[in-house]
MILO-513277 format. One record per residue (C-alpha): residue in one letter; x, y, z. Coordinates in steps of 0.2 Angstrom, whole numbers, plus 5000, padded with zeros to 4 digits. Example, Ala and Ser with C-alpha at 12.3 -4.5 7.8 and 13.67 -1.06 7.14 Angstrom:
2
A506249785039;S506849955036;
end
This chain:
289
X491650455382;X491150285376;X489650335368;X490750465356;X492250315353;X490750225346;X490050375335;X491950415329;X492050225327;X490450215317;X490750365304;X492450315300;X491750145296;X490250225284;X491650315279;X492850195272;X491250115267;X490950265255;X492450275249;X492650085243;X490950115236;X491550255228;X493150175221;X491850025213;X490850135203;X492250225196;X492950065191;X491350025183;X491050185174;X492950165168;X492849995160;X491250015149;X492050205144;X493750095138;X492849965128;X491650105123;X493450175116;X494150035109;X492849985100;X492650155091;X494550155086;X494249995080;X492750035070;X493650195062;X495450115060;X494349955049;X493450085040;X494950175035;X495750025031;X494549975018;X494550175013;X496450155010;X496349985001;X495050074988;X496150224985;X497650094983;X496649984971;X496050154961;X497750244958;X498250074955;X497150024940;X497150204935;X499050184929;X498150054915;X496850164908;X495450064919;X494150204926;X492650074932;X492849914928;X492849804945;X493249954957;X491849914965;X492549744972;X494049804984;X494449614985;X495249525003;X497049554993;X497049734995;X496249755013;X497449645017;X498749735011;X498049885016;X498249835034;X499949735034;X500749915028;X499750025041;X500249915054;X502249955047;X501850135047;X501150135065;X502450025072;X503750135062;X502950295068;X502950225088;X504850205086;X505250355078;X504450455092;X505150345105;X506950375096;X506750555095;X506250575113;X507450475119;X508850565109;X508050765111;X507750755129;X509450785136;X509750925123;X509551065137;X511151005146;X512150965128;X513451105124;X513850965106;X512650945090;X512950755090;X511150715094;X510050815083;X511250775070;X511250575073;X509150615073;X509450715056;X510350565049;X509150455053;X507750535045;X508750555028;X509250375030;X507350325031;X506850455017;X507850395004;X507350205007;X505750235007;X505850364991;X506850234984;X506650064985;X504350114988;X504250214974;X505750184964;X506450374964;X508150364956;X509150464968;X510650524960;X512550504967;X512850694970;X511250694980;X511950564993;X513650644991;X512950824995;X511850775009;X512850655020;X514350735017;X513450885023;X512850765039;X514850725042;X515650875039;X514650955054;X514850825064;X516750805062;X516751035065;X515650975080;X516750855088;X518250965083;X517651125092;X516851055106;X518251115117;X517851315112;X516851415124;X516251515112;X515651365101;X514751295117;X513851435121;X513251435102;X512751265101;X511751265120;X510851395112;X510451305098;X510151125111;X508751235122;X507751325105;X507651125099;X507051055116;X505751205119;X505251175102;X504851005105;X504151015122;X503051165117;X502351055103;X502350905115;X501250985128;X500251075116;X498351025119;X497950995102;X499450895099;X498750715098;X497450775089;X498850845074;X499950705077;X498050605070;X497750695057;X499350695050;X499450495054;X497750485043;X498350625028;X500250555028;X499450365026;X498250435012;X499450495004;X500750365005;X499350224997;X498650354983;X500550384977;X501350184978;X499850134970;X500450214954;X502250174956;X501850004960;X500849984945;X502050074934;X503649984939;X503049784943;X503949674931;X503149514934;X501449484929;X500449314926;X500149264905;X498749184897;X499249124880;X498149164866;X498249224848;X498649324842;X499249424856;X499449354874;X498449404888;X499149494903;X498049504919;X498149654926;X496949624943;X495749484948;X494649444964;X494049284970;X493049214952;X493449334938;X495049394929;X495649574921;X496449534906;X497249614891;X498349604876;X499949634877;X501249644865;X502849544874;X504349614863;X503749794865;X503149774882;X501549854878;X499949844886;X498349864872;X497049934882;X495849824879;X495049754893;X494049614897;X493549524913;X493349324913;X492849184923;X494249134932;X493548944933;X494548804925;X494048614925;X495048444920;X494248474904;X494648644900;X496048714913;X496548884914;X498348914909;X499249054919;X501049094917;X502349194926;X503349304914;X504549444922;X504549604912;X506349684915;X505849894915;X503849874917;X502549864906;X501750024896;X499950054893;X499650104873;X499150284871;X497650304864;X496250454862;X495550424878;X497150434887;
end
């Protein structure tokens, strides 16, 4: 009897012993495998950061005419940029989701419309801002007037009605087709794998469009005096300058480019000056453009 105690003894010991061993070299396989991960994501999201800073900088010099010069040269100004607005558009997308979970989850119990119609005006809300005050889309009156009165009128039927059977059967209907819609694309294997993609397109996108609204409605611009026509520059990185004429009352660019050194001495100092173009500047059509 004492002679299997000791055995029973022994194995459970080895035992406990295997399974701690176990647990170790998972934990070491684990590790590596998350650096291995991170570093990848880091190594794509920097490579698509510089990606999105060149097609920012193109659609952006595009709106002036300029096809080659200095394209080449992204600059630390547009990578920069490039990642302050995808950190924006992550943190924005994290709270969107989060917001939208929180407020769709509850929705197979919910016999009223107020939540998916609290989600709908949110995203309308957030659409026009960003049409609006990104890319300078004038939005008319009767747009706003059409589409939040929309928003308010079912809201006010919604909280009205919300005594009636027969509207609560209805609007449970409607609740549980929302929730199984969401959960279905939720729990959908190749959900995070869309949900990426449409990060990557939807951010493409966004840089390649404000690019050229950006360029067509900035106002203030730096002036270089000269005669007979200032200069205006249009771009520069660290040493050199794109300039070119500009004709102030009109507010027209002559597509006339030249990039200069950027240098200036005690001697000989380069004179920039900030000048605010109320409307833009235009770029003069010639037969090239």
């Amino acid at each position: 009897m004492q002679k299997d105690y000791k055995r029973t003894k022994r194995t459970k010991r080895r035992t406990k012993a295997g399974t701690l061993n176990n647990r170790v070299r998972k934990k070491k396989v684990i590790f590596p495998t998350l650096l291995t991960d991170a570093s990848v994501i880091v190594v794509v999201l920097t490579g698509f950061t510089y990606l999105l800073g060149f097609v920012f900088k193109n659609n952006y010099l595009g709106y002036y005419g300029v096809n080659e010069l200095i394209k080449d040269n992204i600059g630390s100004y547009y990578i920069a940029f490039a990642y302050y607005v995808m950190f924006l558009i992550i943190i924005a997308c994290c709270c969107f989701y989060i917001f939208l979970s929180f407020m769709l989850s509850p929705l197979k119990e919910e016999e009223r419309l107020h939540r998916p119609m609290f989600s709908v005006l949110l995203l309308v809300t957030t659409t026009f801002v960003v049409v609006g005050y990104m890319f300078k889309v004038q939005i008319t009156d009767l747009t706003y007037i059409l589409t939040y009165g929309s928003i308010f009128t079912i809201v006010i039927l919604d909280s009205l009605l919300s005594k009636v059977s027969w509207y609560k059967k209805i609007v449970s209907r409607i609740n549980q087709r929302i929730a199984s819609s969401v959960t279905t694309i939720k729990c959908h294997k190749y959900f995070k794998f869309f949900a990426l993609m449409f990060f990557l397109v939807g951010t493409f996108y966004f840089f390649e469009k404000y690019g050229q609204s950006l360029a067509s409605h900035q106002e203030d611009y730096l002036i270089i005096e000269n005669k007979p026509k200032d200069l205006v520059v249009i771009d520069h990185t660290k040493d050199k300058l794109l300039i070119a004429p500009v004709d102030e009352k009109k507010k027209v660019i002559t597509p006339d480019y030249r990039i200069v050194e950027s240098k200036s001495t005690m001697d000989k100092p380069l004179v920039l000056k900030s000048k605010t173009f109320k409307g833009g500047l235009t770029v003069e059509k010639t037969d090239n453009n």
